[in-house]
N, C-alpha and C positions, 0 to 999 in steps of 0.2 A: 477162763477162771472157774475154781471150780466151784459148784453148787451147793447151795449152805444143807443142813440136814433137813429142813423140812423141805426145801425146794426138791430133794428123794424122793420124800414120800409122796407128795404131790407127781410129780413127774411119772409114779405106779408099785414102786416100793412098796410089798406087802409085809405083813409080817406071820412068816410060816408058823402054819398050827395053833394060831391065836396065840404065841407067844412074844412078849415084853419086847419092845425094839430098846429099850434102856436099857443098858448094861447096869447091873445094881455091883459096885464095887469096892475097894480101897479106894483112900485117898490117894495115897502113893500113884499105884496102879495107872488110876484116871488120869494125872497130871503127865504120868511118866508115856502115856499110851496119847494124849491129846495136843500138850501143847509142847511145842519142837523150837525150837531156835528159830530167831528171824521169825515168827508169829505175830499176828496183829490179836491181842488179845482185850477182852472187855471184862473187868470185874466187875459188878453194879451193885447197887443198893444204895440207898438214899436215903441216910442215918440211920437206918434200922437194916437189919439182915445184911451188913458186910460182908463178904465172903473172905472173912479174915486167915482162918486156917486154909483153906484153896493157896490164897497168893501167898504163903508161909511158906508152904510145898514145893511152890514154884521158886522161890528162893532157896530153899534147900536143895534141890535139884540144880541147881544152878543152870536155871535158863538163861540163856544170853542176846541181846538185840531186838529185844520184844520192841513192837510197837503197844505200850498199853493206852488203854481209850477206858475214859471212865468220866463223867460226867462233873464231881466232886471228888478227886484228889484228894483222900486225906492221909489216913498213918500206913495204912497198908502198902498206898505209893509211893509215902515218902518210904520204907522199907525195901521196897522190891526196887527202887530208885538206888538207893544208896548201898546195895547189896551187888548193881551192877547189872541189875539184869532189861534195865532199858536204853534204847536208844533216840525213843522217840515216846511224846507224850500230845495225847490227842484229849484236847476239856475243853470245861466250860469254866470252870473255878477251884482251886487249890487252897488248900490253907487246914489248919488242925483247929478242928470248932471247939471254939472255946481255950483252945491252947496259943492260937497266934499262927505263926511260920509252919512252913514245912522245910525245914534247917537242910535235909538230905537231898529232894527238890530243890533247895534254891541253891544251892552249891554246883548241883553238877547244869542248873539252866546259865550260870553267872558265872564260875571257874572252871565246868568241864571236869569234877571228881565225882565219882571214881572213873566218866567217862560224859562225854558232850550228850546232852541231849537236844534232840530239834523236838520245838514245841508246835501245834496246831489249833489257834486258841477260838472255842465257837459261845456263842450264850447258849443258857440254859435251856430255850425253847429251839434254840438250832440243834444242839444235840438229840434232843425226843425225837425235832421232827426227822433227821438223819437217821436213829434207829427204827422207826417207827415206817419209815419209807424201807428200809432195809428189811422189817417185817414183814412190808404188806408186796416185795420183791418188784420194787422201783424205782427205776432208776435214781429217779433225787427225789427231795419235797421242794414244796412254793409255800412260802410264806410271809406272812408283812414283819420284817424283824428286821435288826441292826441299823439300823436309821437312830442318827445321828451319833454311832460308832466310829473308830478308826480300825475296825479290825478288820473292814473290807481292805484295807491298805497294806494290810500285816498277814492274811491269812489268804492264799490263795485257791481255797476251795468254800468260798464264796463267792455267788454271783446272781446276775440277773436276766428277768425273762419277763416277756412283753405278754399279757394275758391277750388271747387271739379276739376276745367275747366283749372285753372291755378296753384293753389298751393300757390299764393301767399296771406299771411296773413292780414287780416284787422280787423278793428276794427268793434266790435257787440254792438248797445246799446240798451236794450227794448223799446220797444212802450208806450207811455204816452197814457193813458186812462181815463184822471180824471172823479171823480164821477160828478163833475160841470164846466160846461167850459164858461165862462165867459168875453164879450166883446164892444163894442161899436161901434156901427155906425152913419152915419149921418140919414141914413130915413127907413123908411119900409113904403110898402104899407098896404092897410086891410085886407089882407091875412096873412100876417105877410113875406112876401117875404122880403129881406133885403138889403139892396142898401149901398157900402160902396167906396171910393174910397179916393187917395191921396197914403200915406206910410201905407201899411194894412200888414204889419208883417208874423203874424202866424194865423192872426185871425181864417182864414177859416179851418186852417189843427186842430185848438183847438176846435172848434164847432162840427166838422164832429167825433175826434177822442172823445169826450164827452159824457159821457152817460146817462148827461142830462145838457142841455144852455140857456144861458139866454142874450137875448141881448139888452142893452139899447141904445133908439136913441133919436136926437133930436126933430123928427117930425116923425109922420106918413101923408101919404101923401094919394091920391086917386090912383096914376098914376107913377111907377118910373120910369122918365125921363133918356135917356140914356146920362152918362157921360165920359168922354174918360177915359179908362182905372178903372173902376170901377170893383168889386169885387160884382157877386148877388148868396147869398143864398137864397134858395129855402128856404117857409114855411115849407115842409116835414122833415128838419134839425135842428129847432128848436124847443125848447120846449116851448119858453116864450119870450114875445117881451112887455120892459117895456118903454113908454116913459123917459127921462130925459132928459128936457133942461139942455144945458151947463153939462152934464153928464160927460164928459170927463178933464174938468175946474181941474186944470191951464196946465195941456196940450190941445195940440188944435185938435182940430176939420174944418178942411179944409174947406172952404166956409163957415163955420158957425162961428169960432174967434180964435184970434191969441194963440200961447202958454203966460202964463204968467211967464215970468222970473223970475221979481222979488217976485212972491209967489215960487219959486225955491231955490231963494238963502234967505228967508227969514224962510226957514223951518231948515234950520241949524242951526240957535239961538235957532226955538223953541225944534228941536229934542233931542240937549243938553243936557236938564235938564228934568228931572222924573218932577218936580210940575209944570214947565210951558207946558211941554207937556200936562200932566195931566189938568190942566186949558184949555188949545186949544180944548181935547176931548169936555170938558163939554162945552165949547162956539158954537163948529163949528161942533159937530157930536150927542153927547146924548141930546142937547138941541136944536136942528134942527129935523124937518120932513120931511122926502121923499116924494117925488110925488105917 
């Protein structure tokens, strides 16, 4: 299997003449250069810093047979869902906050349009500890979780392990490895160092556990300025670093604009119906250009 990007540099991966191992690029470019057909891909953020224009791309592109894995499924997968480009869906919880259903999601999990998808359903603290085991390059995590669930019943990459020290039984889930890992920040500098701060999720444990990333911001900058409680990866951890204003739109992005609500609860009318969705594509995604 192959080796994620940091598990590179770790392994002796230098980078000649002290220059940027981040590729500073297009959107286009990155998406069209990173993630391929049949990809197990992770988009992340966790209500804030969606990486909305990223999974836009990739619908434009028309990726096809993704495995996507995202922890909170909301509009961008119900998009990238009903545009075709999955076949399999890897979470913890779905739904459009604040809006209800995810209309394009529950069609193709329930009827199989625009195509079947197989689902893999974990909680909330199985997925961290899953990426989070994938960051720190092992094998699975141990954890006390899913007691009194039935998705040990339903999901077959849950299981158990006898602690050698105590005896006492806990729950095992593998390490999340995706081939693309997938995020949003506010800045990087020209190196491609990456400055992110506010509610930042999973972002860093999905980057590092990734074996190959791509992160779109709203500016690159000369200089990043220190902000209380920010989040900095290093350029050695990335692969790709695409600008995107307003990339994260209509979730927000902290210091740079608010969430949009009402583009939240207006996505429930449109996700409803096959031909108005269908029309949304061709207005707001095949007929727009990425930066």
């Amino acid at each position: 299997m192959a080796r994620s990007h940091c598990e590179q540099i770790r392994a002796g991966r230098e980078c000649a003449g002290g220059a940027s191992l981040a590729d500073i690029t297009t959107l286009a470019r990155a998406v069209a250069e990173l993630v391929h057909d049949g990809d197990s891909v992770a988009l992340e953020g966790f209500t804030h810093l969606i990486p909305m224009a990223a999974g836009q791309e990739i619908i434009r592109q028309r990726r096809r047979d993704l495995t996507l894995i995202r922890m909170t499924p909301d509009l961008i997968y119900d998009q990238m869902i009903g545009a075709g480009c999955a076949s399999a869906l890897v979470f913890s919880w779905g739904g459009n906050p604040g809006g209800g259903s995810l209309h394009r999601m529950r069609e193709a999990m329930q009827d199989g349009w625009p195509g079947p998808l197989r689902i893999e359903e974990h909680s909330h603290a199985g997925m961290a500890n899953r990426y989070a085991a994938g960051a720190s390059g092992l094998p699975f995590a141990v954890m006390r979780g899913y007691t009194g669930t039935d998705l040990v019943e339903h999901t077959a990459t849950i299981a158990t392990v006898t602690c050698p020290f105590t005896g006492e039984v806990l729950t095992a889930v593998p390490a999340l490895n995706p081939d693309v890992g997938i995020i949003h920040a506010q800045r990087a500098d020209r190196r491609g160092n990456i400055q992110m701060w506010g509610i930042t999720g999973v972002q860093k444990e999905v980057v590092l556990a990734s074996r190959r990333s791509l992160v779109t911001v709203e500016e690159i900058v000369d200089t990043l300025d220190p902000v209380p409680g920010a989040v900095v990866l290093p350029d050695w951890a990335v692969t790709a670093v695409a600008v995107a204003p307003r990339g994260a739109y209509p979730s927000y992005a902290q210091g740079y604009y608010d969430r949009d609500n009402a583009a939240y609860r207006a996505w429930d009318e449109v996700s409803r119906d096959r031909d108005r969705f269908a029309a949304w594509l061709s207005d707001n995604v095949y007929g727009t250009v990425s930066s």
